[in-house]
MIDOTOR-621661 format. One line per field, with one value per residue (C-alpha): residue number from 1; residue in three letters; x, y, z. Coordinates in nm, 4 decimals. Each point is the difference from the previous one (the first is absolute). Layout:
seq <- (NUM,...) $
type <- (ALA,...) $
px <- (X,...) $
py <- (Y,...) $
pz <- (Z,...) $
This chain:
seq <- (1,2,3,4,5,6,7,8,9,10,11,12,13,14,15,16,17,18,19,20,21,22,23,24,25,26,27,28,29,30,31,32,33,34,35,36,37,38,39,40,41,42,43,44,45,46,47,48,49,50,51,52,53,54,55,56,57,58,59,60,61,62,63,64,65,66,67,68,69,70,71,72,73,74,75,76,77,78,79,80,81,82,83,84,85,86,87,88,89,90,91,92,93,94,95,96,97,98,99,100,101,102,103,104,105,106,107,108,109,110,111,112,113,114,115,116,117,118,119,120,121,122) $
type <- (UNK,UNK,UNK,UNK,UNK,UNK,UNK,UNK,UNK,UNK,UNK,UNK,UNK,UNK,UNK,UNK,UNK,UNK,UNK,UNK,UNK,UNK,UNK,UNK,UNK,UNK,UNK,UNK,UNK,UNK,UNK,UNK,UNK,UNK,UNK,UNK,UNK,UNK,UNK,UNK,UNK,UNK,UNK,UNK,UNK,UNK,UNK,UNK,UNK,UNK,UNK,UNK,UNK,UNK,UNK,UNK,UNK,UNK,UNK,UNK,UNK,UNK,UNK,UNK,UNK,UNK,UNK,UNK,UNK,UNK,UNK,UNK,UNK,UNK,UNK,UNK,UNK,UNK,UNK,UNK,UNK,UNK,UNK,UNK,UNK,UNK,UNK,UNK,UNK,UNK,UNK,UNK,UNK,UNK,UNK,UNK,UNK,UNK,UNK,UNK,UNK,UNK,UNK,UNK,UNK,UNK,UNK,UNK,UNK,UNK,UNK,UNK,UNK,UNK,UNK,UNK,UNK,UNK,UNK,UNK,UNK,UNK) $
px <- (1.3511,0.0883,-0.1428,-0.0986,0.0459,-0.0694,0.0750,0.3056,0.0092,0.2054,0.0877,-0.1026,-0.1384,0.3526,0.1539,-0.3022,0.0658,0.3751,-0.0263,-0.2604,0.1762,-0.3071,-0.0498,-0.1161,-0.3274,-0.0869,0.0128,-0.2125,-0.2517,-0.0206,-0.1045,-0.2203,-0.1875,0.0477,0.2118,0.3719,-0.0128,0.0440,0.3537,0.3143,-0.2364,0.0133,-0.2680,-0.1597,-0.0890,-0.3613,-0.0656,-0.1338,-0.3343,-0.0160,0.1170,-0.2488,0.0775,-0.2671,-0.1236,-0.0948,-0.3475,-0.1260,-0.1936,-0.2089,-0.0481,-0.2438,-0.0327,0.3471,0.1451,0.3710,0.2181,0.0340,0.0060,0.3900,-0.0981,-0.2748,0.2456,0.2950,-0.2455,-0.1072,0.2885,-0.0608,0.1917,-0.2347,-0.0019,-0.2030,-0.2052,-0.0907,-0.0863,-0.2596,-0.1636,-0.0450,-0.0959,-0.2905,-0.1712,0.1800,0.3103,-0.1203,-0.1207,0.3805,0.0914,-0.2834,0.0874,0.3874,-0.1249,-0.2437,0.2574,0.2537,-0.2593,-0.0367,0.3770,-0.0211,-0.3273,0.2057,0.3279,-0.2288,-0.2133,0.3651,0.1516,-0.3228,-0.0237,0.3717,-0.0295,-0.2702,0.2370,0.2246) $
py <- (-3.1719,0.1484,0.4194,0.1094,0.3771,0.2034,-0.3262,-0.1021,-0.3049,-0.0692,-0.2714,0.1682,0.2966,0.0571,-0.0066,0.2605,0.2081,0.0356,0.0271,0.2615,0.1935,-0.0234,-0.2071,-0.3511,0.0987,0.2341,-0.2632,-0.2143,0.2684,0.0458,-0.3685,0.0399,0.2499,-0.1701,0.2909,-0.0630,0.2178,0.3072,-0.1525,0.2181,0.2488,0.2383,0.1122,0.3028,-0.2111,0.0088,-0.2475,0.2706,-0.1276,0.1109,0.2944,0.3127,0.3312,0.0281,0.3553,-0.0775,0.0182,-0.0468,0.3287,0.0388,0.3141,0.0096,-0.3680,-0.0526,-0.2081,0.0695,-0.2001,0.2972,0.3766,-0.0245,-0.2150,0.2522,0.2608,-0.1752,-0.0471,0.3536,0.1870,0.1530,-0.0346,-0.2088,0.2594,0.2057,-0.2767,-0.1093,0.3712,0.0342,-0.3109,0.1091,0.3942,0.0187,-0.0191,0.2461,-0.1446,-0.3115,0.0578,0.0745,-0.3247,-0.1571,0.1996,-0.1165,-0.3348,0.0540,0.1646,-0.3386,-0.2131,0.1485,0.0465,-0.3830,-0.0746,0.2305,-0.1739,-0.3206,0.0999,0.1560,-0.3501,-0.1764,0.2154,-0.0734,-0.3535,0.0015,0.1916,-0.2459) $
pz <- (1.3822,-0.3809,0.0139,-0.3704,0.0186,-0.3798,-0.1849,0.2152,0.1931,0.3038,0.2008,0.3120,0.2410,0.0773,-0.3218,-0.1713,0.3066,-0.0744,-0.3824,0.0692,0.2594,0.2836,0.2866,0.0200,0.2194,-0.2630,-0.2436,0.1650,0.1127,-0.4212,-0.0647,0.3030,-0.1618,-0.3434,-0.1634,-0.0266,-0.3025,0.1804,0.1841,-0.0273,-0.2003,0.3300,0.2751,-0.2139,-0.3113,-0.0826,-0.3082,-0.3081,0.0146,0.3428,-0.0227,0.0645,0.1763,0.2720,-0.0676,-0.3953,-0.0993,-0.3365,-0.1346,-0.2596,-0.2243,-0.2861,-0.0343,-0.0129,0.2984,0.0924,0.2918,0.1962,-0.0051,-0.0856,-0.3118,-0.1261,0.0827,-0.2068,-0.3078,-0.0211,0.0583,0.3150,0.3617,0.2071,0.3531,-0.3192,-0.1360,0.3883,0.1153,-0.3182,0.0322,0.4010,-0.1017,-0.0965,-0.3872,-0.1998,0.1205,-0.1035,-0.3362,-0.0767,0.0649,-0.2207,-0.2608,-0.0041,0.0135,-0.2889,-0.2081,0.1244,-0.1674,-0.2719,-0.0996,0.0595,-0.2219,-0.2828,0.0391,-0.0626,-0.2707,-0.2071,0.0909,-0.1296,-0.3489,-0.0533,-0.0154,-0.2044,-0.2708,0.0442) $
């Protein structure tokens, strides 16, 4: 029975499972569950679209949403233990982080509005 794997067809279970350096159960246990993309590709691989660490949570902070608190750390400038520990403190604490992302938006709405007027000189 021919075994497409990623575009490659071979004659057999066998001959995929030697080309691919894995066994020929495991081979068979991929068409079983209709993915012999994944052969030879090793145990850990997680397709990209798949891929999602377990403790993100998207977060929100003055109507902005960001992936995670790493993300909204990343775009502000700020180490994310920091960014995590103000959104937890309390108000004050809080209001920092607003503000950074406030002042992130409008550096961006700026950047925008200079790109904008130059090509209209242009």
């Amino acid at each position: 029975m021919p075994v497409a794997v990623r575009g490659v067809i071979y004659p057999s279970a066998h001959d995929a499972a030697a080309a691919l350096g894995v066994k020929v159960a495991t081979v068979y246990d991929a068409i079983s569950r209709r993915d012999p993309g994944t052969l030879g590709l090793g145990r850990s691989y997680i397709p990209a679209k798949n891929r999602k660490s377990p403790k993100t949570k998207p977060v929100t902070v003055a109507g902005m949403k960001f992936m995670s608190i790493a993300d909204l750390a990343r775009q502000i400038g700020r180490k994310p233990k920091n960014v995590a520990f103000s959104l937890r403190r309390g108000e004050i604490a809080h209001r920092r982080v607003v503000l950074a992302v406030m002042k992130m938006i409008a550096a961006k709405e700026q950047a925008e509005a200079k790109r904008r007027a130059e090509i209209m000189l242009d």
